[in-house]
C-alpha positions in Angstrom: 116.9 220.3 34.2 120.4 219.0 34.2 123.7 218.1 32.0 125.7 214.7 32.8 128.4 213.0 32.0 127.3 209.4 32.0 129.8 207.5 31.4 131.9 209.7 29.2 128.6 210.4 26.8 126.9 214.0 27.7 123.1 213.8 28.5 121.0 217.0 28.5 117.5 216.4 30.3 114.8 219.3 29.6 111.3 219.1 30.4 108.1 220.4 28.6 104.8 220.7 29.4 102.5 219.5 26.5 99.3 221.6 26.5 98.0 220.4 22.9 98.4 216.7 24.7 96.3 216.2 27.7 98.6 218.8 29.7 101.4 216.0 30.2 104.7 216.9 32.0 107.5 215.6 29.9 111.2 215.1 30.5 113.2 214.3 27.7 117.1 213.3 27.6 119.3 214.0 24.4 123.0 213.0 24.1 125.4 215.9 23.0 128.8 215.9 20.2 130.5 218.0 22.5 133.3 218.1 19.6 130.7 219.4 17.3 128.8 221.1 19.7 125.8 219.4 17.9 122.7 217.1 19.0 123.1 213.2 18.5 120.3 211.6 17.4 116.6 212.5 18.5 115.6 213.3 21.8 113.9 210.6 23.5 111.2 210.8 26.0 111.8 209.1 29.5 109.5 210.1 31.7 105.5 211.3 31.1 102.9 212.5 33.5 99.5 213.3 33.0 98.8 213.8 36.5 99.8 217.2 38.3 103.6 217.7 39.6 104.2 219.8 42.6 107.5 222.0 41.6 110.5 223.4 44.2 111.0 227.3 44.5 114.8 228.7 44.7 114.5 228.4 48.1 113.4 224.7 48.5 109.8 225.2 48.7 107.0 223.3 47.6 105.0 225.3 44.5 102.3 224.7 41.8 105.7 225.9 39.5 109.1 225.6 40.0 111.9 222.8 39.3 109.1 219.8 38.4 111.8 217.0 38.2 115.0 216.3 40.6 117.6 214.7 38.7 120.5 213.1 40.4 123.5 210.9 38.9 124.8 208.2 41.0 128.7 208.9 42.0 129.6 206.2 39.5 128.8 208.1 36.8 126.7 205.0 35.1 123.0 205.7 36.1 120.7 208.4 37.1 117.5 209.3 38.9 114.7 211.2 38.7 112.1 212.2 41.2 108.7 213.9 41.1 106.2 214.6 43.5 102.5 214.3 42.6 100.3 216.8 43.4 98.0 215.8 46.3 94.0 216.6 46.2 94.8 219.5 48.8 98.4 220.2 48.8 98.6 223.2 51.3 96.7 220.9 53.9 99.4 220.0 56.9 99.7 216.7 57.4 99.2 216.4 54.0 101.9 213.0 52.5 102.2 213.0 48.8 103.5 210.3 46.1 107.1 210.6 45.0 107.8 208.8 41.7 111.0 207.8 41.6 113.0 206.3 37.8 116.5 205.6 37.4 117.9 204.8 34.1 121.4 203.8 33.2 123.7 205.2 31.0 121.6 204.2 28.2 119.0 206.0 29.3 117.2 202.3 29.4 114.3 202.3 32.8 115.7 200.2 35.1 113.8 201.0 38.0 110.3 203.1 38.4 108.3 203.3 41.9 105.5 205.3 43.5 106.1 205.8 47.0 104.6 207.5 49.8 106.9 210.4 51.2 108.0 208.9 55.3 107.5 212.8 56.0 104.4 215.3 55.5 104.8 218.1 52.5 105.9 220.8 55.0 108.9 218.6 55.8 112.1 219.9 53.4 114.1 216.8 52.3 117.1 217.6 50.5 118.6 214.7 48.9 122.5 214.9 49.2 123.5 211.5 47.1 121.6 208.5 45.2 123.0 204.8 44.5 120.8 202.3 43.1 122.7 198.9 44.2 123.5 195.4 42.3 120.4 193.8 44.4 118.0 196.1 42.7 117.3 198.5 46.1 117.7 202.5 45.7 119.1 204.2 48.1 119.0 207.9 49.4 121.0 209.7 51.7 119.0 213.1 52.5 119.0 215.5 54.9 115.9 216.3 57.0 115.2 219.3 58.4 113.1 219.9 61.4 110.3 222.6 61.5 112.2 225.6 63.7 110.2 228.1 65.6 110.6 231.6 63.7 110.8 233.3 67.2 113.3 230.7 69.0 116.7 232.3 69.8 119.2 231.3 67.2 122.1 228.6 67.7 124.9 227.1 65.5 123.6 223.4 65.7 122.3 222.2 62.6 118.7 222.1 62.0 118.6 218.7 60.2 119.4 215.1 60.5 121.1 212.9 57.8 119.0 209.7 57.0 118.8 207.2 54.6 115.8 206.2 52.5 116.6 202.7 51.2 113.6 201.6 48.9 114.0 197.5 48.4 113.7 196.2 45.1 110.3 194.4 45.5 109.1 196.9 47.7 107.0 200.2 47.5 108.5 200.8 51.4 110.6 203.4 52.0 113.1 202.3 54.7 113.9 205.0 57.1 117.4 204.9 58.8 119.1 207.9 60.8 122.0 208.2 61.2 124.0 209.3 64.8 126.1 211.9 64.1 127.0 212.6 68.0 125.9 216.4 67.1 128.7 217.0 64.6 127.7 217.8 60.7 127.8 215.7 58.1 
């Protein structure tokens, strides 16, 4: 799933799916000896799902396979997140919002934060997160861009197809905070 550098230890995250145990998606982290080019200890579960997760395509779309977790390191370089979408009743339903589980773990790959939250936008709407910070107060924040559903047969034109937003999530909260940001038409 991913490879970081948290503060100055390397992490690999991999994932499994564990048919012989209730068919559980798993993601495990493990730090690396990059000297030795060895393993350090064992690998250590940190997150477990019993439920279904809905996994992005190479191209950003929403599949029953795919990438299952979306890992992201905060630009500090001392904690991580990772996301997962549940898979909804009927997931090719429009209108259809779906629960996004959201943990962050420090550098010690210790949980430090772990929500269920309703996605602001329906599953048709492509969110691409662009950078994560989970504050001092406790809240997590998400700056993302959101695109907006184009008609195939419009005429083309150079201006982007997306706004830039942030999600902020307060700590005591399962409320996703929606701000966008005014960009006076330029990109971000």
């Amino acid at each position: 799933e991913a490879v970081y550098d948290l503060n100055n230890k390397i992490v690999i995250l991999y994932s499994t799916w564990d048919l012989n145990n209730n068919n559980k998606e798993q993601l495990f982290a493990q730090e690396i000896d990059f000297e030795k080019c060895v393993f350090k200890g064992q690998p250590q579960l940190i997150v477990s799902s019993e439920e279904k997760i809905l996994g992005i395509d190479g191209y950003g779309k929403i599949t029953l396979f795919g990438d299952k977790f979306i890992t992201q390191i905060a630009k500090d370089k001392t904690s991580f997140c990772v996301k997962y979408k549940k898979r909804p009743k009927n997931p090719f339903e429009s209108n259809t919002f779906n629960d996004v589980v959201i943990n962050a773990f420090d550098s010690e790959l210790n949980l430090i934060y772990k929500k269920t939250l309703v996605s602001p936008y329906p599953m048709e709407t492509k969110i691409e997160n662009i950078a994560f910070l989970y504050d001092k107060n406790g809240a997590a924040h998400f700056f993302c861009r959101v695109f907006e559903k184009r008609d195939k047969n419009a005429p083309k034109t150079i201006l982007a197809n997306y706004t830039v937003q942030l999600f902020t999530i307060p700590k005591n909260s399962e409320q996703v905070i929606v701000n966008k940001l005014d960009s006076n038409g330029k990109y971000i």
